[in-house]
C-alpha positions as CSV (number, residue, x, y, z in Angstrom):
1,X,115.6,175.9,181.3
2,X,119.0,175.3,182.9
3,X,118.4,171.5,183.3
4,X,116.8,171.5,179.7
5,X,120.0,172.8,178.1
6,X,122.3,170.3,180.2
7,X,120.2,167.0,179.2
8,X,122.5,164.9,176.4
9,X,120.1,164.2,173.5
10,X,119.5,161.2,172.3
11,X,122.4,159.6,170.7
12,X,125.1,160.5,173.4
13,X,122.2,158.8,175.9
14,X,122.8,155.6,173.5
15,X,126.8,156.4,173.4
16,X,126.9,156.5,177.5
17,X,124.6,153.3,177.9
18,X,126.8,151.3,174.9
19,X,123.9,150.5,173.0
20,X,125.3,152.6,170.1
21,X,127.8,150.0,168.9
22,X,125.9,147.0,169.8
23,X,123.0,148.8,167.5
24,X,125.4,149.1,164.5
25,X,126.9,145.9,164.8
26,X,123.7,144.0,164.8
27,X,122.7,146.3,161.5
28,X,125.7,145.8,160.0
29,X,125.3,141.4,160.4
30,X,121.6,141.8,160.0
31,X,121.2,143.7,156.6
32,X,124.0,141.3,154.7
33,X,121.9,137.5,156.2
34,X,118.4,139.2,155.1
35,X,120.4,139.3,151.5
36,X,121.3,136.2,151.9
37,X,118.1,135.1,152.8
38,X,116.4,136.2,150.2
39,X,119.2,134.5,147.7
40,X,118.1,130.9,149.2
41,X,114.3,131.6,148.3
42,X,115.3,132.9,144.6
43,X,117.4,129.8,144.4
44,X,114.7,127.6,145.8
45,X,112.0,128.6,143.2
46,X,114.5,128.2,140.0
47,X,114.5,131.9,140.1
48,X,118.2,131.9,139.7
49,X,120.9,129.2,139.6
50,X,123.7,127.9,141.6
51,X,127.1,128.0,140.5
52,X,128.8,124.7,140.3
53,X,132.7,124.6,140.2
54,X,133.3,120.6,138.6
55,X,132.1,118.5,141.4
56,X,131.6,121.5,143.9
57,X,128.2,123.5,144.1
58,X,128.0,126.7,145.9
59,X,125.3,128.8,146.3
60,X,122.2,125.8,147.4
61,X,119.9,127.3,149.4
62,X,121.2,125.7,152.5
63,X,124.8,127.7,151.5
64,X,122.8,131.2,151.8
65,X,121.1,130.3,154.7
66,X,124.5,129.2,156.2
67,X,125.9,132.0,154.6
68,X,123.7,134.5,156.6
69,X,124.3,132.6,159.6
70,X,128.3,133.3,159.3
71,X,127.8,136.7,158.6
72,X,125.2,137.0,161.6
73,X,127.4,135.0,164.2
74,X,130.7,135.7,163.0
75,X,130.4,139.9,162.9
76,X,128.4,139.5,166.6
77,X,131.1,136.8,168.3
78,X,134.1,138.6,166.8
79,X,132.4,142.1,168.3
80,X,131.8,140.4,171.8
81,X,135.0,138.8,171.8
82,X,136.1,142.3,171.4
83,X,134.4,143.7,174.2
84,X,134.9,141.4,176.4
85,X,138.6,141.8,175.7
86,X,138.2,145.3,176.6
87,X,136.0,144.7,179.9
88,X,138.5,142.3,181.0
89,X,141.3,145.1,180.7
90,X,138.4,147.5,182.6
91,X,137.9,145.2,185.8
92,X,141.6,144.7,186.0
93,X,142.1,148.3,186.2
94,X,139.2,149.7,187.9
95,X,140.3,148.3,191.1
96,X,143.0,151.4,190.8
97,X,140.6,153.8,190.0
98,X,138.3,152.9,193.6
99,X,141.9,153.2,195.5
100,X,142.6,156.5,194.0
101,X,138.8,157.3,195.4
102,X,139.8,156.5,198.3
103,X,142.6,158.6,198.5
104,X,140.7,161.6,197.2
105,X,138.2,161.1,199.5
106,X,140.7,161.3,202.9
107,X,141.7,164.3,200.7
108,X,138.8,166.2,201.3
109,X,137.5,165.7,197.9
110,X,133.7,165.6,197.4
111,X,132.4,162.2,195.2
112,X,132.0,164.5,192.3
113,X,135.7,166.3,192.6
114,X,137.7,162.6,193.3
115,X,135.8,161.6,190.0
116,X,136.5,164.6,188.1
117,X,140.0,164.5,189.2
118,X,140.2,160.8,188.5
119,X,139.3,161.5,184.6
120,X,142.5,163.2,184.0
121,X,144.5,160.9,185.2
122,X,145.8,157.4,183.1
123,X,143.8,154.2,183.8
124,X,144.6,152.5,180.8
125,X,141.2,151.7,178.3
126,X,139.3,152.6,182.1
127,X,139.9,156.0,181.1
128,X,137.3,156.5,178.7
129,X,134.8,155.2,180.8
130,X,136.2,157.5,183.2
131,X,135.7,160.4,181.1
132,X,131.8,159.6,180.4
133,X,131.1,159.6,184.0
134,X,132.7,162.8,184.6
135,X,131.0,164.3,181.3
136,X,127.5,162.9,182.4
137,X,128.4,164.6,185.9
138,X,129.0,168.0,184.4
139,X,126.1,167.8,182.1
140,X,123.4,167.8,185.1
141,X,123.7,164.1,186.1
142,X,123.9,162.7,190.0
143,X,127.5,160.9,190.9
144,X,124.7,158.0,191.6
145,X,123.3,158.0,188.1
146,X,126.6,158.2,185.7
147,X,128.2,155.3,188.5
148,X,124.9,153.4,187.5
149,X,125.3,154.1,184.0
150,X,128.6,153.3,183.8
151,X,127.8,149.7,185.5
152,X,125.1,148.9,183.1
153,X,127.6,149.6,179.9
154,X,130.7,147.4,181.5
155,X,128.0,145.0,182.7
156,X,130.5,143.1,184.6
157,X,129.8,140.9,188.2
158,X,133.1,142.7,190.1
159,X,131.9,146.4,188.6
160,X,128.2,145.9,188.9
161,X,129.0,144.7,192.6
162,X,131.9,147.3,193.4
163,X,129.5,150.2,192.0
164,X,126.4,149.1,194.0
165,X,129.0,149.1,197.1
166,X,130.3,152.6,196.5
167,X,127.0,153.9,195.7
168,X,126.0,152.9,199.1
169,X,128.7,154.2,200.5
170,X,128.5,157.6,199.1
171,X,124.4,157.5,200.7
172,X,125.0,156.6,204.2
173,X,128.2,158.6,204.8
174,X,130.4,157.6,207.4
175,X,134.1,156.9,206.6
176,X,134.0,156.2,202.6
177,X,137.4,156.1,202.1
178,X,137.8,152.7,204.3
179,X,134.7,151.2,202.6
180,X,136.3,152.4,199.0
181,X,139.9,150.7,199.8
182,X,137.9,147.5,200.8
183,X,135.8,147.8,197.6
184,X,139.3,148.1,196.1
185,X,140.7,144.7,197.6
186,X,138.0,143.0,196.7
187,X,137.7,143.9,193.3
188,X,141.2,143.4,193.0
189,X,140.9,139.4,194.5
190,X,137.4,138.8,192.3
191,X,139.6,140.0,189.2
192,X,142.4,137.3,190.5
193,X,139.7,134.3,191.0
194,X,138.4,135.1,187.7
195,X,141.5,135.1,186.1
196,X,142.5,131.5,187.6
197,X,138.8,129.9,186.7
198,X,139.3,131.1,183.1
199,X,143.0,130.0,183.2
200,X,141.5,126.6,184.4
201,X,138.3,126.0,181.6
202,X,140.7,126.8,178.5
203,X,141.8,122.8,178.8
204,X,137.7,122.4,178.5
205,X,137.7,124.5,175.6
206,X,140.6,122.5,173.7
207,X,139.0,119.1,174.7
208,X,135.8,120.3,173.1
209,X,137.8,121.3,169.7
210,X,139.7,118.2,169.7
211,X,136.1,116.3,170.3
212,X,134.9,118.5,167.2
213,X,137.8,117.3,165.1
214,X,137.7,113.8,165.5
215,X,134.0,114.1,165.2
216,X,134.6,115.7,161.7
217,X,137.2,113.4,160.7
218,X,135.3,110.3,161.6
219,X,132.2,111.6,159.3
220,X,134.4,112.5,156.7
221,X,135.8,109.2,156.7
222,X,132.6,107.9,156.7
223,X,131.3,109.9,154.1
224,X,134.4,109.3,151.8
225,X,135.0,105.1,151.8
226,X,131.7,103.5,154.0
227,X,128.5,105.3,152.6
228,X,129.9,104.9,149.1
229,X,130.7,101.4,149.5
230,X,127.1,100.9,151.2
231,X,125.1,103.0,148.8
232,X,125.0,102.9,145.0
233,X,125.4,100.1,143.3
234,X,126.7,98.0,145.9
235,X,123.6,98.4,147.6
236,X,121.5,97.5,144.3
237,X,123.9,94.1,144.2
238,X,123.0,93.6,147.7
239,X,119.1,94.3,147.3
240,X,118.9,92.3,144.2
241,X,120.6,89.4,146.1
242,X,117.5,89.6,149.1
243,X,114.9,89.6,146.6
244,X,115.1,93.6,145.4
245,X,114.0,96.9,146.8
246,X,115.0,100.3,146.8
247,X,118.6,101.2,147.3
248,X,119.9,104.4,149.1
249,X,122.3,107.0,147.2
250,X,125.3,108.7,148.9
251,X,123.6,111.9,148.0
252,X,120.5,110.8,150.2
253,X,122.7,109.8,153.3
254,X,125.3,112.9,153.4
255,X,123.3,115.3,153.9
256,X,122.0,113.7,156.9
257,X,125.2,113.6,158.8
258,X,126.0,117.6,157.3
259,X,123.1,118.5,159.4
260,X,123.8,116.2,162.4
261,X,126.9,118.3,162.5
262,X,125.9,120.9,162.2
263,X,123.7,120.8,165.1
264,X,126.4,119.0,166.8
265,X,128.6,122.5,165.9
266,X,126.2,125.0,167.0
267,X,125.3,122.7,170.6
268,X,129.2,122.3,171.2
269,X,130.0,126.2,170.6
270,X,127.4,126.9,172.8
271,X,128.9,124.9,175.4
272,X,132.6,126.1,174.6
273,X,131.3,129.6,175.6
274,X,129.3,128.9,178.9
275,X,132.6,126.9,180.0
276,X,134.8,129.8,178.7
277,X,133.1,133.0,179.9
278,X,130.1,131.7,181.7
279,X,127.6,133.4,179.0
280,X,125.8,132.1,176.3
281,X,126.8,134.6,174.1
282,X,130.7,133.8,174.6
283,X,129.4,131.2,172.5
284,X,128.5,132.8,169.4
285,X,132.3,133.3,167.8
286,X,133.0,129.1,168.5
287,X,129.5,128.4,166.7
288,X,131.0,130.6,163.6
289,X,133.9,128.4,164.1
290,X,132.7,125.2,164.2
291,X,129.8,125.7,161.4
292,X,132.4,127.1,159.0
293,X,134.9,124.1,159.8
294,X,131.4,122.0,159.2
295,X,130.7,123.5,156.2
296,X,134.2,123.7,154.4
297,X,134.9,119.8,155.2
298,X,131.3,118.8,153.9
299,X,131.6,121.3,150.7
300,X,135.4,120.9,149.5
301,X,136.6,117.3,150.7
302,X,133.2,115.3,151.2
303,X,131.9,116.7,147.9
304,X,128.7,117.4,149.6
């Protein structure tokens, strides 16, 4: 019955494991895009009408689809950029928090005691995390179990690595302290390389950009003097002079290149976040970015 009454229900299970948030945020993008969705197939039968602002139409069906996709990849890259904000301020102080281990440890503490004492002291946005391992401790849970858990919601390489170390550690006895202030350094010199390769990839990320914006430019060029002059009736001129045929219209050739670029957006964000975190979903927020910028230049100065 004791074991019973200290077992967190559900939700704080889903508040320690940081699936809480992640569930809410993909509610909050998911329930807005189905909207949206279901705008594009009203429009799409005639069931209701876009709204056209003089040469500018919004509201196509390919504007709510890309409408649900902003909302979908712009509320989920803005929330992992957020988080991974926040784990990069965790790893760069958790290395103090395994130190102070350490010391509680040639202390005399017990695991439990050095962590409990650790969760009153200041670690910065650490402490919180702190905090839910100590309250997982007191509510029944192993020192093994609320390290573990605490792993699996930072979700980190250095704290995933450092965590599996201590854990270790704490199982095979011997002198923890000197394995803890080695688990310490190394944290501390994986959070400096880490630093340095991400210091190092941000020129990738601005060639990428500046690739992006010529790319735009260039279409929008394109789209603004070339495909006119091509298409219409300098095209008809030109067929009637080879004998006839049917002639192209700017409207049949600009969507093409929309949806070129927009591929092209989507491919390039993906690659601007594997070169700035590592992770496909770094990627997400640039693939907002770039689609928007797609879509804004195509809608409002190609007159798509």
């Amino acid at each position: 019955m004791q074991n019973e009454r200290k077992k967190p229900g559900f939700i704080k299970n889903l508040i320690f494991t940081g699936q809480l948030t992640r569930f809410t945020i993909y509610l909050v993008a998911a329930v807005p895009a189905i909207i949206f969705v279901v705008l594009a197939l009203l429009v799409q039968v005639g069931a209701i009408g876009a709204l056209t602002l003089g040469p500018i139409t919004i509201g196509t069906p390919i504007d709510f689809i890309l409408f649900a996709m902003f909302l979908g990849t712009g509320t989920y890259g803005f929330y992992e950029y957020l988080r991974l904000r926040r784990v990069r301020k965790i790893d760069g102080r958790f290395p103090d928090f395994v130190r102070d281990l350490a010391e509680s440890r040639r202390a005399g503490m017990t695991f439990t005691k050095a962590i409990m004492y650790s969760s009153q002291g200041n670690y910065g946005v650490l402490t919180t995390e702190i905090k839910k391992i100590a309250q997982q401790i007191s509510w029944g849970s192993g020192v093994d179990e609320a390290l573990a858990s605490f792993a699996r919601r930072v979700n980190t390489k250095l704290i995933r690595r450092t965590i599996s170390l201590i854990i270790e550690a704490s199982r095979s006895g011997g002198n923890v302290a000197d394995v803890l202030d080695a688990a310490a350094r190394d944290a501390r010199e994986i959070k400096l390389l880490d630093t340095e390769r991400r210091g190092n990839m941000m020129s990738y990320v601005a060639v990428i950009y500046v690739g992006m914006g010529v790319f735009l430019l260039i279409i929008a060029i394109l789209c603004g003097s070339l495909i006119p002059a091509m298409t219409g009736e300098g095209a008809a001129e030109l067929a009637l002079a080879h004998g006839g045929g049917e002639t192209l219209e700017t409207n049949d050739v600009v969507p093409v290149f929309f949806y070129a670029t927009l591929i092209q957006g989507v491919g390039m964000g993906i690659v601007t976040g594997v070169f700035e975190e590592g992770k496909i979903t770094s990627g997400v927020k640039h693939v907002f970015i770039m689609v928007v910028i797609t879509w804004v230049v195509f809608k409002f100065l190609v007159g798509m």
